[in-house]
C-alpha positions as semicolon CSV with decimal commas, in nm:
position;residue;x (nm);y (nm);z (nm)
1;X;-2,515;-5,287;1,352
2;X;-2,494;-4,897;1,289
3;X;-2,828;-4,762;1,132
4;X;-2,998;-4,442;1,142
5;X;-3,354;-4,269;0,988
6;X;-3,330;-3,945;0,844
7;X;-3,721;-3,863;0,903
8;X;-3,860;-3,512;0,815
9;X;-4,179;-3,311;0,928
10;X;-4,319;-3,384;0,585
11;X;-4,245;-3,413;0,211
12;X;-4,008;-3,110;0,104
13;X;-3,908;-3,047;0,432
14;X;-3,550;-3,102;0,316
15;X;-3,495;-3,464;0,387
16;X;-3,376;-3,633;0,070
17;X;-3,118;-3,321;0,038
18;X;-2,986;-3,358;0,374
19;X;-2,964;-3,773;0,350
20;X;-2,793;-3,730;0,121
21;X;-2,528;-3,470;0,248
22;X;-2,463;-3,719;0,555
23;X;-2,417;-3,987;0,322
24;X;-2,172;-3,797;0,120
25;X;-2,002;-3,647;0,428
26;X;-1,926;-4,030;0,571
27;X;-1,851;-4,184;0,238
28;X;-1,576;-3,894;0,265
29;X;-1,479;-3,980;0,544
30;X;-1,402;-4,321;0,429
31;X;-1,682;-4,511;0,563
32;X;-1,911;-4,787;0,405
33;X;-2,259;-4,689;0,356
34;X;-2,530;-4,858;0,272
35;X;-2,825;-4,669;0,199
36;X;-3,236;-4,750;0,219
37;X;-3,518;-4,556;0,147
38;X;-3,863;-4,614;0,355
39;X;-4,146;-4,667;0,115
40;X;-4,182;-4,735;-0,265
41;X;-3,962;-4,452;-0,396
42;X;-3,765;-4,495;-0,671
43;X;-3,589;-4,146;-0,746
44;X;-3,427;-4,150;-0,424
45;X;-3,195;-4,474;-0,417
46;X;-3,079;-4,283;-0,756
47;X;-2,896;-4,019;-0,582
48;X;-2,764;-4,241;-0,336
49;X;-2,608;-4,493;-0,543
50;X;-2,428;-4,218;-0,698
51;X;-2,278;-4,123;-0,381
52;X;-2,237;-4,457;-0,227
53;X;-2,163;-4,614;-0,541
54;X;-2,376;-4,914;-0,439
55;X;-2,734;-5,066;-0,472
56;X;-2,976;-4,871;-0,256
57;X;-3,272;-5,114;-0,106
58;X;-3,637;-5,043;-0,021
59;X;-3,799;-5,044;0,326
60;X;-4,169;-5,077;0,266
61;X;-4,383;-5,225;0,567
62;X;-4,729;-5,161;0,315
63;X;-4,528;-5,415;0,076
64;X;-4,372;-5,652;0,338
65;X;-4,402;-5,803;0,681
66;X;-4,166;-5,726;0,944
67;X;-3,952;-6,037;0,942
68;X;-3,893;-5,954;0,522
69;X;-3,779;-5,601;0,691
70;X;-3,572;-5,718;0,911
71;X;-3,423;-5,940;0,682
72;X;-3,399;-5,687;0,362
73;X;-3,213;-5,416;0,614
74;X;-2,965;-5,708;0,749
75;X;-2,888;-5,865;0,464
76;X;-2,819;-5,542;0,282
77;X;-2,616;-5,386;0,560
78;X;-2,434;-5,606;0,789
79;X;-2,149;-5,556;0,550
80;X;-2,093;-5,158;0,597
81;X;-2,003;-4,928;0,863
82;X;-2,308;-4,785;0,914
83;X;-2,671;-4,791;0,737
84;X;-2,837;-4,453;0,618
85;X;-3,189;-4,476;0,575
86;X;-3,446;-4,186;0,428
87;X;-3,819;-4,186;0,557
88;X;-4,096;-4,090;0,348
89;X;-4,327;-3,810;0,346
90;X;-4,407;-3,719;0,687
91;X;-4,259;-3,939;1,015
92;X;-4,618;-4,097;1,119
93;X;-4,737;-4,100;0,756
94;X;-4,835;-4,418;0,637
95;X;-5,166;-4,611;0,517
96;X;-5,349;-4,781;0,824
97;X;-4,997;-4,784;1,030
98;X;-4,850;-4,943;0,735
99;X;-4,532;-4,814;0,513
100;X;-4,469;-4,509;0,749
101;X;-4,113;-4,390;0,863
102;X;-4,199;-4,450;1,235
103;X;-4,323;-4,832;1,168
104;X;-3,999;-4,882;1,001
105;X;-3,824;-4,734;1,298
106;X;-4,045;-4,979;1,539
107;X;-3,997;-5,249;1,357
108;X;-3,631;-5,247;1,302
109;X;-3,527;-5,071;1,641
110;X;-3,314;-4,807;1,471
111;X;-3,305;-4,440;1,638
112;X;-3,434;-4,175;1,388
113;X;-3,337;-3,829;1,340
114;X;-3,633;-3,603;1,269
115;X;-3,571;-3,283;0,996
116;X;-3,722;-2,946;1,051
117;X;-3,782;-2,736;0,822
118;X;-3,682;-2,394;0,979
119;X;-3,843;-2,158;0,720
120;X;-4,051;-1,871;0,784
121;X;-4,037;-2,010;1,185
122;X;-3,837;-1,901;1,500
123;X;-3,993;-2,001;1,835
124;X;-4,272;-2,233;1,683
125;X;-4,003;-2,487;1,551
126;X;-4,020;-2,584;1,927
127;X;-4,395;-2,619;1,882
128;X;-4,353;-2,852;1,575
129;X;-4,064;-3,076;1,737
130;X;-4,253;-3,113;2,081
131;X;-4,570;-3,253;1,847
132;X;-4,310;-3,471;1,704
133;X;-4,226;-3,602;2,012
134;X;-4,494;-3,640;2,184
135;X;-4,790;-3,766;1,913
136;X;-4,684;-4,144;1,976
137;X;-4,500;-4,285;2,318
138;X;-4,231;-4,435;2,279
139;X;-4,087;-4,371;1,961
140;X;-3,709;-4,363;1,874
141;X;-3,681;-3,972;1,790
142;X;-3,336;-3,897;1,900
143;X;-3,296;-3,529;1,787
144;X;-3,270;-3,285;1,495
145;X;-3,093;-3,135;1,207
146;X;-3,277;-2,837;1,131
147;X;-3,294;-2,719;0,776
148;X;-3,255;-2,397;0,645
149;X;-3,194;-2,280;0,950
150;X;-3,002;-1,880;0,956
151;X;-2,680;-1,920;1,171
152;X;-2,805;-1,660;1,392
153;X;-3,093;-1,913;1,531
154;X;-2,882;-2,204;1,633
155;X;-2,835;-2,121;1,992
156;X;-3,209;-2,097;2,017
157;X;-3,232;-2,470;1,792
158;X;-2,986;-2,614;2,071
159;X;-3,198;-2,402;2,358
160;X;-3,481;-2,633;2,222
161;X;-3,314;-2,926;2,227
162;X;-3,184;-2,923;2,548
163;X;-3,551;-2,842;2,658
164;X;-3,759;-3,133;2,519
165;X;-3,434;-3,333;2,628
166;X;-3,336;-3,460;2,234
167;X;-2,995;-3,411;2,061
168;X;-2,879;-3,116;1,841
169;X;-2,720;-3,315;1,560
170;X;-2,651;-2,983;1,334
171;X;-2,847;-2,749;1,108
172;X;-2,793;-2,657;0,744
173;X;-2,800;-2,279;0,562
174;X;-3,001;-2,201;0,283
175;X;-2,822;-2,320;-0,021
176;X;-2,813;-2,355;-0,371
177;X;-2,833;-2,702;-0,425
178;X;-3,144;-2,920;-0,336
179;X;-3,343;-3,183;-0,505
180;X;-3,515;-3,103;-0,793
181;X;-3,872;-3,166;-0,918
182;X;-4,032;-3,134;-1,269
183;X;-4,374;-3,044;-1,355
184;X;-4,545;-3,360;-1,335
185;X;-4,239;-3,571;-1,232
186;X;-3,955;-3,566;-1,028
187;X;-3,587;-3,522;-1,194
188;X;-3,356;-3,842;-1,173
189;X;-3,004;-3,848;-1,093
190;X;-2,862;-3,914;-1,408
191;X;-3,063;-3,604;-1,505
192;X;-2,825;-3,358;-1,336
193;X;-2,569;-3,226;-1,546
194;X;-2,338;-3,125;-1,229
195;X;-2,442;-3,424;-0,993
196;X;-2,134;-3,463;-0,896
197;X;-2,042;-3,106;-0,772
198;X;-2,351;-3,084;-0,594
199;X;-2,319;-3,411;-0,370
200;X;-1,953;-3,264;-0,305
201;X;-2,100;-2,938;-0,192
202;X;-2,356;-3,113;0,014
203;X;-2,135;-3,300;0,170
204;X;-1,874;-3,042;0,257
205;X;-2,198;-2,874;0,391
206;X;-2,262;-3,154;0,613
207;X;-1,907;-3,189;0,756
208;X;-1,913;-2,819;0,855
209;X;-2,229;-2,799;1,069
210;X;-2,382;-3,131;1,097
211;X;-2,252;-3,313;1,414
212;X;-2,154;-3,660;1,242
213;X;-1,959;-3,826;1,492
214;X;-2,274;-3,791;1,736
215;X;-2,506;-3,947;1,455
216;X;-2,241;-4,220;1,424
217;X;-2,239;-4,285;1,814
218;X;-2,630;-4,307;1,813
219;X;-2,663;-4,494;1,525
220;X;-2,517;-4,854;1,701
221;X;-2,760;-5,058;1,861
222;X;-2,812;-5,428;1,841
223;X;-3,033;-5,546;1,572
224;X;-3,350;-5,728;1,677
225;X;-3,400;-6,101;1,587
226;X;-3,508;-6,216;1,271
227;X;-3,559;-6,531;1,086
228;X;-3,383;-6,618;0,760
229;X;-3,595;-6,642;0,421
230;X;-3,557;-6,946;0,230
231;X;-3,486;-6,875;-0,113
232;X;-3,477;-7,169;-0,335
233;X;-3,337;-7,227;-0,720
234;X;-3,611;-7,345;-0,974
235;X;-3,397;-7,437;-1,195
236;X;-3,061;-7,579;-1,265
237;X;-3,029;-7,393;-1,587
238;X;-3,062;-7,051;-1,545
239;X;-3,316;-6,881;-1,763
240;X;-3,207;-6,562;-1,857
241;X;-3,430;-6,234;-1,806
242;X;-3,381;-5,964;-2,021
243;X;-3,443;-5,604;-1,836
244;X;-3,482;-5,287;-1,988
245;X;-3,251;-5,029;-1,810
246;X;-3,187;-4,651;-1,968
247;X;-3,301;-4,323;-1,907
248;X;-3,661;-4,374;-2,046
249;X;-3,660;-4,743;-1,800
250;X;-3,510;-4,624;-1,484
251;X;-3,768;-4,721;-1,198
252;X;-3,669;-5,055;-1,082
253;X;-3,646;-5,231;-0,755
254;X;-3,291;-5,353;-0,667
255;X;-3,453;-5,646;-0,440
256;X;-3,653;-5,752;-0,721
257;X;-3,360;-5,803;-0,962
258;X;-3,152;-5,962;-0,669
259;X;-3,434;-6,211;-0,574
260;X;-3,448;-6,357;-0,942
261;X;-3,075;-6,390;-0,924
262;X;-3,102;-6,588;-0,597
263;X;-3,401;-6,791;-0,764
264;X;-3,144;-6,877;-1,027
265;X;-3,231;-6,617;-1,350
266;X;-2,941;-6,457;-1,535
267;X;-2,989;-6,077;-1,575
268;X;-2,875;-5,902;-1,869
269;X;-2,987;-5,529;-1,940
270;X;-3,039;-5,382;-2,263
271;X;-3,186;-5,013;-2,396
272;X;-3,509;-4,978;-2,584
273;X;-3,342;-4,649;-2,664
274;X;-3,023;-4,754;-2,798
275;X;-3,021;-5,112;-2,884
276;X;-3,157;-5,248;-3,176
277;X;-3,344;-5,529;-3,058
278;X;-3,364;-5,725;-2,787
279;X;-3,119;-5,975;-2,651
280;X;-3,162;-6,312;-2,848
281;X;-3,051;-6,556;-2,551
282;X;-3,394;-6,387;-2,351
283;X;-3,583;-6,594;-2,213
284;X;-3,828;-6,361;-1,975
285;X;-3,858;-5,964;-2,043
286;X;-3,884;-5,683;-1,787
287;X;-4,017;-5,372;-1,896
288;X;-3,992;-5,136;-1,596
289;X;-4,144;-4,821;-1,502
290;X;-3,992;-4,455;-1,591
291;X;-4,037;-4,146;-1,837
292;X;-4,109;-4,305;-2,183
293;X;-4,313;-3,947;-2,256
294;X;-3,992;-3,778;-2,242
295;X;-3,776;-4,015;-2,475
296;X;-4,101;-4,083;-2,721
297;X;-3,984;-3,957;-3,027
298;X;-3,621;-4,167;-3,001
299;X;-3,831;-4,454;-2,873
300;X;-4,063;-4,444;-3,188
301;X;-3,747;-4,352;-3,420
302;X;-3,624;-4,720;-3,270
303;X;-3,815;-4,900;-3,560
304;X;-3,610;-5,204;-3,449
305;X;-3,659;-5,249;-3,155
306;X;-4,011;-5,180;-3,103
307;X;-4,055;-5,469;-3,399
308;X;-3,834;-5,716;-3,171
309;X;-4,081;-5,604;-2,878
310;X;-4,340;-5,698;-3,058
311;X;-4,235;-6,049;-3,215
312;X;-4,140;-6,201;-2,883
313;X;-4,415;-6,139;-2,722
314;X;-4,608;-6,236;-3,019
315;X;-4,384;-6,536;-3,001
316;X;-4,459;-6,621;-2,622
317;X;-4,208;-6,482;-2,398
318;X;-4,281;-6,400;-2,003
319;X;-4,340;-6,013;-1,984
320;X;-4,384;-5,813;-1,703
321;X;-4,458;-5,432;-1,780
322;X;-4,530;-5,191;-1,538
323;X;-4,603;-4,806;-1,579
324;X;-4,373;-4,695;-1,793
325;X;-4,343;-5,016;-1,956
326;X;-4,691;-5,059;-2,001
327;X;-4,683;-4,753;-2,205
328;X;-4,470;-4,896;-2,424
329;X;-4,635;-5,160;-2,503
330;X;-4,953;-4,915;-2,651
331;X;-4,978;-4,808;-3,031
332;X;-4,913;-4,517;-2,963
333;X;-4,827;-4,246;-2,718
334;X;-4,995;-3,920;-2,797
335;X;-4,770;-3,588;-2,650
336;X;-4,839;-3,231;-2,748
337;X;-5,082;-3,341;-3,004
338;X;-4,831;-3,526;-3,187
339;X;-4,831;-3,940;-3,233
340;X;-4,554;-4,108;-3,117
341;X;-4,564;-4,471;-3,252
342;X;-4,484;-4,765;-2,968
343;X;-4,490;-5,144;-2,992
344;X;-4,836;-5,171;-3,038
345;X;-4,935;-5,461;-2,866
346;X;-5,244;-5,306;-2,733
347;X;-5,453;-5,076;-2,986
348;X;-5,516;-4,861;-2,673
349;X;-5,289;-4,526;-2,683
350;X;-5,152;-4,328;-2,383
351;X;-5,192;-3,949;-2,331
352;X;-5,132;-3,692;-2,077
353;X;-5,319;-3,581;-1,797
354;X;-5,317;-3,248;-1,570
355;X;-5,248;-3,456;-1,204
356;X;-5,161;-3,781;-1,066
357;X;-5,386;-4,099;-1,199
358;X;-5,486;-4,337;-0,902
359;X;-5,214;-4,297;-0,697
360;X;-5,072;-4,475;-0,384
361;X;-5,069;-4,812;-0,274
362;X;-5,351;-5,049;-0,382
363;X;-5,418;-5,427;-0,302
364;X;-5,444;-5,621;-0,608
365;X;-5,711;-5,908;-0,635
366;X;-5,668;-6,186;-0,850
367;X;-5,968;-6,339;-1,043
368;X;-5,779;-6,600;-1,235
369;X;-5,440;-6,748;-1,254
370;X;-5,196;-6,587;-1,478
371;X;-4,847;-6,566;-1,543
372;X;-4,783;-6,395;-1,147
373;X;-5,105;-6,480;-0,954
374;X;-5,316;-6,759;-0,878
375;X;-5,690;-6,694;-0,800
376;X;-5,766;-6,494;-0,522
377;X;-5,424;-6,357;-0,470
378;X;-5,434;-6,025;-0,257
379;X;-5,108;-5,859;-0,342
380;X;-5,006;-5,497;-0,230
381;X;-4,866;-5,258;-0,525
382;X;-4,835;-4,906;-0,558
383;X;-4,883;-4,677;-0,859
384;X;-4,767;-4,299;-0,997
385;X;-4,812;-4,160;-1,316
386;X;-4,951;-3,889;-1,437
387;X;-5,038;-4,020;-1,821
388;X;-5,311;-4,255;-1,869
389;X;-5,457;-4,530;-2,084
390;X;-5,757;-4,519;-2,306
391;X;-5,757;-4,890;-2,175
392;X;-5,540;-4,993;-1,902
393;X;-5,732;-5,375;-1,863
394;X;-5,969;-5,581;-1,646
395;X;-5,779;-5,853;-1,530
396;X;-5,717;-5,749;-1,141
397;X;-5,929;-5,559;-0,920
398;X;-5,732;-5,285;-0,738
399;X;-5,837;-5,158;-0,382
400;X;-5,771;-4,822;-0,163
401;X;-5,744;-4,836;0,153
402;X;-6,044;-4,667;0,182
403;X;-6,296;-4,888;-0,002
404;X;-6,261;-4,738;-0,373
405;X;-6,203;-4,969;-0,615
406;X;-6,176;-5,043;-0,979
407;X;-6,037;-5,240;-1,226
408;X;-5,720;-5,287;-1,403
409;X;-5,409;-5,441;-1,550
410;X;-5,346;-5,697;-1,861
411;X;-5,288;-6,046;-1,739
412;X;-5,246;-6,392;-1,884
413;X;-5,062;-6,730;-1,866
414;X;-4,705;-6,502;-2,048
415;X;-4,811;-6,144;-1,929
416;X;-4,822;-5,873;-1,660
417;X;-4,875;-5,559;-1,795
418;X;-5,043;-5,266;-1,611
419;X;-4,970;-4,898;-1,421
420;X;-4,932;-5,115;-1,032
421;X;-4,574;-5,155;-0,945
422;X;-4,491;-5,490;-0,787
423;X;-4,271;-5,546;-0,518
424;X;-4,170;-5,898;-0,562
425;X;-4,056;-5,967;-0,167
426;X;-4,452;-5,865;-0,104
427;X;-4,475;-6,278;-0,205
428;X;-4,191;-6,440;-0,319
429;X;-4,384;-6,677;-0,508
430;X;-4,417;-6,408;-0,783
431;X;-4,053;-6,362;-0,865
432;X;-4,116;-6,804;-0,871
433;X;-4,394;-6,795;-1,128
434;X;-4,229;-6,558;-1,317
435;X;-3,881;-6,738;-1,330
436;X;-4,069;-7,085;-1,391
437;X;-4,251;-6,918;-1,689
438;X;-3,894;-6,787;-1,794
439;X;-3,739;-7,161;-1,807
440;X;-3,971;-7,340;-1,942
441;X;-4,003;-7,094;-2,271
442;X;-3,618;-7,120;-2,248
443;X;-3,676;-7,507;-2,251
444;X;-3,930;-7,487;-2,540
445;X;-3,691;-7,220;-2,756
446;X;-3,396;-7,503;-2,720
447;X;-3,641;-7,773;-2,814
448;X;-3,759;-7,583;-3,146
């Protein structure tokens, strides 16, 4: 099975651009690709289903254990010619040797291909890739694409290579087109007005001076064992889940949607910003995360909808909210001193802060049972936002890594609502509760 890891130095070191120039480059080329991104990253798989033009997956070993990883990679890319996988932040970055590039790499036996930044540096870019190297023995660095590297220098990149005894796989120029971030935020895919011309630039970038057909040869090795996950139906009538999917609810995990189908649910999207209302046949609602703050004044205008919001959950349905979705579910959301009216489930409001609110992955302990968890569930999440809650709940405990602690999160026998994002392959028996939950209001609205 061909895979590779694009792995970089550290965050803005050039990886996501670069990923996804390769991508591009062998998609042109006529290949299939399937593409993963290591961690919990949702703006990434954005950009490469628009290049692909397939579902991008999640690698996370903070989230799952390594026969889920196995499985998640295998399952998602036996069918393609080759697998393209981004790391996260830095290579050996990670929490306690957990959801790190390089324990991705370990686990799944895939050769990785490490990203320089090449800025501001000439002879101490052999300092940083010899650190690289040699900080943990063995690891599967294969060699290096150095970014932003001036033509001039790439005799002296190849000089370095040869050295340390690691491939050259290719540089690229400074450019005009890279990845683009937002003050508090990062800018989505559909976001970019010429998307399209920049992935076809990128990948005519790639083709020039990246050396594909040696990634390609060093991508093929045989995939380690792994045992299958048994994935059962709870139902023989499928209970359909209705999931919010637009612009304002973008941040959603492609394995969590694809579990619930192979649990038995029906997925049908709609658009708190366009629709009027919310699906009638629903029998569960997902609220996912994303950038409600930027749509809140066509989210409030949405009269409708926020009232249809409101009556079935009112009414009983399963919800699961999370970040953005959470948000929605306030009175209000309160943005450059203006109000900006929401479903108003909770009479807490959201507003805006100057930096990133409890962020990273957290351990979430369960107190009670409740529509996901049972008592004394310990279930891994991960949050990042910048706004905040006046209240954002006291039914779970959340945990750092490094002993901080506090509580959170709205939970009861029909709710999940909260800022943690849940990974549902952390314990399938989440994406079971929830489904169960989903049937038997189904059951109950057929009844009535």
């Amino acid at each position: 099975m061909k895979r590779i890891i694009i792995a970089g130095t550290g965050s803005g070191c050039g990886k996501t651009t670069i990923t996804c120039a390769i991508m591009e480059a062998l998609c042109r080329r006529g290949m299939k690709v399937s593409s993963f991104k290591c961690g919990a990253d949702y703006i990434d798989p954005m950009f490469y289903e628009k290049i692909t033009g397939t579902d991008s997956h999640n690698l996370d070993t903070f989230f799952c254990d390594e026969n889920t990883i196995k499985y998640i990679l295998y399952e998602n890319g036996k069918d393609s010619d080759i697998s393209v996988i981004e790391g996260v932040m830095g290579f050996y970055d990670g929490v306690d040797g957990k959801g790190s590039a390089y324990s991705v790499s370990e686990i799944t036996d895939t050769n990785v291909i490490l990203i320089v930044d090449c800025k501001g540096m000439s002879d101490s870019i052999g300092a940083v890739i010899k650190g690289f190297l040699t900080y943990r023995v063995p690891n599967n660095i294969c060699g290096v694409i150095f970014n932003r590297l001036t033509e001039k220098l790439v005799p002296s990149a190849k000089k370095i290579c040869s050295e340390f005894n690691t491939n050259y796989f290719g540089f690229l120029p400074v450019h005009k087109y890279t990845v683009e971030s937002r003050h508090l935020g990062l800018v989505t895919a559909d976001e970019i007005s010429d998307i399209k011309d920049r992935i076809k630039f990128l990948g005519e970038l790639a083709e020039k001076n990246i050396l594909l057909d040696r990634i390609i040869n060093c991508s093929e090795r045989k995939f380690p064992e792994f045992s299958e996950i048994d994935i059962k139906k709870i139902s023989d009538s499928p209970p359909v889940v209705a999931v919010a999917k637009d612009k304002a609810f973008c941040f959603l995990y492609k394995d969590n949607i694809e579990l619930l189908e192979k649990i038995g649910c029906k997925i049908i999207y709609f658009s708190p910003l366009a629709d009027e209302r919310v699906p009638e046949c629903a029998d569960g609602l997902i609220l996912c995360g994303g950038y409600p703050e930027l749509y809140a004044e066509q989210l409030s205008d949405n009269v409708s909808m926020r009232e249809s919001v409101k009556t079935l959950i009112n009414g009983g349905i399963p919800i699961i909210a999370e970040c953005g979705g959470f948000m929605y579910l306030h009175k209000y959301i309160e943005k450059n001193n203006e109000i900006y009216n929401m479903a108003g489930i909770f009479e807490s409001y959201v507003y805006r802060t100057d930096r990133l609110q409890r962020f990273g992955y957290v351990t979430l302990n369960s107190e009670n049972d409740s529509l996901l968890f049972k008592k004394g569930n310990r279930i891994n999440a991960h949050e990042f936002h910048y706004w905040d809650s006046t209240d954002c709940g006291k039914s779970l405990t959340a945990v750092k890594h490094d002993g901080r602690s506090w509580k959170c999160c709205k939970c009861s026998e029909k709710m999940y609502a909260g800022f943690p994002h849940i990974y549902f392959y952390t314990d399938i028996e989440i994406a079971e509760r929830f489904a169960r939950a989903c049937a038997e209001y189904g059951g109950k609205k057929c009844i009535e």
